[in-house]
N, C-alpha and C positions, 0 to 999 in steps of 0.2 A: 504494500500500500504506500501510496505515497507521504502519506504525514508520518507513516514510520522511519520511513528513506531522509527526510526530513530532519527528522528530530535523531537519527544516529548521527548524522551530517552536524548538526548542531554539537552534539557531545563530546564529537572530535575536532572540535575548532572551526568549524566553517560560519560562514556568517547565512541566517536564516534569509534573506533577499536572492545569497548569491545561489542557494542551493533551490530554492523556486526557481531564478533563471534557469539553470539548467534541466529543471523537468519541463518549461515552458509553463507555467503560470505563473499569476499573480501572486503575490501578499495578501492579498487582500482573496483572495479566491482559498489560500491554507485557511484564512482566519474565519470563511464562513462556513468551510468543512469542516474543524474542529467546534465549532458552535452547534452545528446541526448532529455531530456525532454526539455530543454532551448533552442535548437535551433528545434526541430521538435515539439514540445507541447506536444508526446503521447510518451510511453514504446511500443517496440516491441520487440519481442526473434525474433535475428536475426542468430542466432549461424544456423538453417538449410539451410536458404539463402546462408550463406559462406559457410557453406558444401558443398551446392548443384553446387555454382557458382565454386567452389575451384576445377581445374580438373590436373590429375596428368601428365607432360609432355611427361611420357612414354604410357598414356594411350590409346588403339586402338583407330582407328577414327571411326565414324559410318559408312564409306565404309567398313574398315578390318572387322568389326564385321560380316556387311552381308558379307563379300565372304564368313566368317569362318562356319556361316551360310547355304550359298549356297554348303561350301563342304560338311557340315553334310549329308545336305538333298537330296546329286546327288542319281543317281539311283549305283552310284556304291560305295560309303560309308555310303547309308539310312539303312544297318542296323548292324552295324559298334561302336563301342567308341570310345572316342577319343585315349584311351589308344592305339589303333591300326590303325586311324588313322593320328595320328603323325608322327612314324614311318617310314609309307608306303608314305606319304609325303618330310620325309627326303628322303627316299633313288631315289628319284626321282628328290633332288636336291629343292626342293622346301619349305618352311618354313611360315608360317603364323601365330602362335603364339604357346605358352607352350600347355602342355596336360591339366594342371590345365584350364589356359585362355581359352581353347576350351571350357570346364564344367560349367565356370562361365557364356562364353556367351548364353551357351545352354540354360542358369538357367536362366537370366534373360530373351531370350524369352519365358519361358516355355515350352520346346521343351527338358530339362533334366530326360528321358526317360530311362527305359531298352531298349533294342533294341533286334531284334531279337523275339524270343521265351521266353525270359527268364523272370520271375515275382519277384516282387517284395516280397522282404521277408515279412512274418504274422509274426505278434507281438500276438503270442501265450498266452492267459489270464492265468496265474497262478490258481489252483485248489485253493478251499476254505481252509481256514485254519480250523481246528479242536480242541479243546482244551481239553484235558484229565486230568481233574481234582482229577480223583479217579477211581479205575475198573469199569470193562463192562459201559462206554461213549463211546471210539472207539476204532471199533477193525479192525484191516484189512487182507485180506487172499488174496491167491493167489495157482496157481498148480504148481508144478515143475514137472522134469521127474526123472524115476529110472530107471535104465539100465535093460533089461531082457538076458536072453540068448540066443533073439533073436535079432541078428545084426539088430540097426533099429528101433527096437520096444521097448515100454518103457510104462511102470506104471505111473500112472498119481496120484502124492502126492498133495489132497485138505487141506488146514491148514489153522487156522485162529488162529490170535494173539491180545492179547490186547495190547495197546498200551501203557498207564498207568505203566502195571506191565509187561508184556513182557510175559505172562504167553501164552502157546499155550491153546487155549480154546475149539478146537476140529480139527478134522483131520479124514480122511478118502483113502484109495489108491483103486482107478479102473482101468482098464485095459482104459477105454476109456474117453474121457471129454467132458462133457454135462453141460447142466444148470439144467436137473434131479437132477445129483449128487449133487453139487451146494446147490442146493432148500434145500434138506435133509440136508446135512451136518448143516446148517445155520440156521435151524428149530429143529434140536437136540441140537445144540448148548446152542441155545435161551433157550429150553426147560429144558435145565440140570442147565442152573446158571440164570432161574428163571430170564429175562428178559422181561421188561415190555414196551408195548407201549412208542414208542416217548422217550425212555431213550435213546437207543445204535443209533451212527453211525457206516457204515460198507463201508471202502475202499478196494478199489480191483482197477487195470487196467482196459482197456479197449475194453476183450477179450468177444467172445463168450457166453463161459460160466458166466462170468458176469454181460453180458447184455442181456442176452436170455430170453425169454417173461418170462418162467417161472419162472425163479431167481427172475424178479419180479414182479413179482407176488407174490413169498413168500415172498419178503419184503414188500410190500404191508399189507400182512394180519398179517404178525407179527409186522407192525408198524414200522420198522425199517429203519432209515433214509440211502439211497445211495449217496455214493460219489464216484467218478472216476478220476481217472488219465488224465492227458493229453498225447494225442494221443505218442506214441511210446517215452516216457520219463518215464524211469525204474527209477528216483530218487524220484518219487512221491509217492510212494509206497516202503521207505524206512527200516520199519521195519521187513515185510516180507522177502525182500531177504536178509536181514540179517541174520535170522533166517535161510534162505535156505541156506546161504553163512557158518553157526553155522556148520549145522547139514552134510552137505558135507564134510569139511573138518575138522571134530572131529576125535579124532586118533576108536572112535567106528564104523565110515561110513565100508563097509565091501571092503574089495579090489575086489571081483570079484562081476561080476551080479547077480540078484535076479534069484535065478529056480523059485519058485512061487508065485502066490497074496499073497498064503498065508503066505508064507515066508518073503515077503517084508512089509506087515502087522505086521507080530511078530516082526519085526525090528523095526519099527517104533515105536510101542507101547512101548517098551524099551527104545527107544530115548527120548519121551516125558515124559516119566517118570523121566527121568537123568535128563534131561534140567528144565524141573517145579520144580523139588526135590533138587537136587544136583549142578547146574548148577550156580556158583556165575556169576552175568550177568553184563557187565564194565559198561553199562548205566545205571544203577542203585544202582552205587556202592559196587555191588558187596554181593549181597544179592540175595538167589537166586529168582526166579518170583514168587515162590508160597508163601514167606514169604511178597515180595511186596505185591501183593493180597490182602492177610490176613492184610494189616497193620500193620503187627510184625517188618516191615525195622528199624520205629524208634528207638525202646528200642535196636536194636541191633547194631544200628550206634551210639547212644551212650555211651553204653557197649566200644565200638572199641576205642571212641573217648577218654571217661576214662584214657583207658589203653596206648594208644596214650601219654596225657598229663601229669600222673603217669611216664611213662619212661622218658620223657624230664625234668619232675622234679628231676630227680636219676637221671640223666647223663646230665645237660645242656648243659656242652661243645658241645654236639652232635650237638645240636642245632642252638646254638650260638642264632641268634636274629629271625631265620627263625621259623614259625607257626608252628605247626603239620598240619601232612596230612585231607584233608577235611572230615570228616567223617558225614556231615551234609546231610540228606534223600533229595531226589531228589523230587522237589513240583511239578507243573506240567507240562505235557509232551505235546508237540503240534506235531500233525501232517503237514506237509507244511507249516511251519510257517513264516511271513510277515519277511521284514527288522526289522521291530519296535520289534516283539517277538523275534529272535535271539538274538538284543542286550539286549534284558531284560533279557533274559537266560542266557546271557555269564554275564551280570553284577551280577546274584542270583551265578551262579556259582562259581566267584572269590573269 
């Protein structure tokens, strides 16, 4: 007990204030526990007692509550808020309590309901986080459209990207979108950068063509782990439409529509070669995907970084007491990443 702890602490020299500090009470909190022990014999926590007996002078009585009650539940505000019917009570000249006080009492009968038709919002699970360590771990693909010259109709661009290096890993354009296509694109893929069982994850939405028996199926037999978006959230599948967001609005996209497959084909194969090749990519500092890939980033960020800290040494003023620019290789990339991964990205970042 504590007033025993107490009062040994006092008999060995301690001072009675400092020995409260240290169990975290007052003086004054010992002194009305030895009171209550002295005249009742036991300890009791009474702090909920007062709570409970403690009632506020403005607070409804248990009549107000039920009329507040009985207006909820009439037949002509049962499916109704309070938000509206307050209101519709005022202008009737009549008052019974706040819009809040109507919610509270609802809440404490249990009777704080949607009303109506309307459901309560899903607390939608966040997709799995993914972590890319190094190329072909995870890659994710998705279709876009390309304009034809016929109003309406549109070429259907398959693409898939790694994640890691940003690199497009293969691509295909058909006239129509199936899980056929799909299947192949993702099985040539595999096949050209020599992907093995149980290595690659592969993100896509939640479309047709990516959950069609046969798509997998071919992931299935090439091993390769699926993952999906949640339902109609286009942020889940972040670096795909980047990549579509890239290649749209490049000064190369062509101002008028495609005349044919095969024309939109030769377009494309041009694009991906800029972008792998040519393309310095800003999440990755600027190094372009195929250099990522290959692991050549680092010797070349610090080539940058060199020449970076060489100029601040021939010109400090420039500087003054501020860093050079970051030129340190981007470690690893996460798909969907938790609260906890972000701030460890933005802390590797700074």
């Amino acid at each position: 007990m504590a007033i025993d702890l107490i009062k040994e602490a006092c008999q060995q020299g301690a001072r009675e204030s400092k020995a409260c500090a240290v169990l975290e009470i007052t003086c004054r909190t010992l002194r009305r526990w030895r009171e209550q022990l002295r005249k009742e014999g036991v300890l009791s926590d009474r702090r909920m007692e007062a709570a409970q007996e403690r009632i506020h002078p403005q607070a409804l009585t248990a009549e107000e509550k039920q009329e507040v009650l009985d207006v909820c539940n009439s037949a002509e505000f049962g499916s109704l808020p309070p938000s509206q019917i307050v209101p519709i009570l005022a202008d009737r000249g009549r008052y019974l309590a706040s819009e809040s006080t109507f919610y509270r009492v609802l809440r404490e009968a249990g009777q704080c309901n949607r009303r109506g038709r309307a459901r309560a919002p899903k607390q939608t699970q966040r997709p799995q986080a993914w972590e890319a360590s190094s190329p072909n771990r995870v890659w994710t693909w998705d279709i876009t459209y390309m304009p034809t010259l016929v109003k309406g109709e549109f070429y259907r661009l398959y693409m898939a990207v790694d994640v890691y290096s940003r690199k497009i890993m293969g691509w295909e354009v058909h006239c129509e979108e199936t899980a056929q296509h799909a299947a192949i694109l993702i099985e040539k893929a595999c096949m050209v950068h020599e992907i093995t069982r149980e290595q690659l994850v592969l993100h896509s939405d939640n479309g047709s063509p990516m959950k069609g028996v046969t798509m997998l199926g071919m992931l299935q037999k090439l091993g390769v782990v699926p993952s999906f978006s949640r339902p109609s959230v286009s942020d889940d599948n972040p670096y795909s439409e980047s990549l579509f967001r890239t290649m749209k609005y490049c000064p190369k996209y062509p101002a008028k529509p495609f005349g044919t497959l095969d024309q939109a084909r030769e377009w494309v194969l041009g694009f991906v070669t800029w972008y792998n090749n040519e393309h310095r990519h800003s999440g990755i500092r600027f190094v372009t995907p195929e250099q990522r890939h290959r692991r050549m980033d680092q010797e070349l960020l610090a080539t940058r970084s060199r020449v970076y800290e060489q100029a601040k040494a021939a010109r400090p003023q420039r500087w003054k007491s501020r860093a050079v620019r970051n030129w340190s290789p981007v470690g690893t990339v996460w798909l969907n990443p938790t609260k906890e991964h972000r701030a460890l990205l933005k802390s590797e970042s700074a």
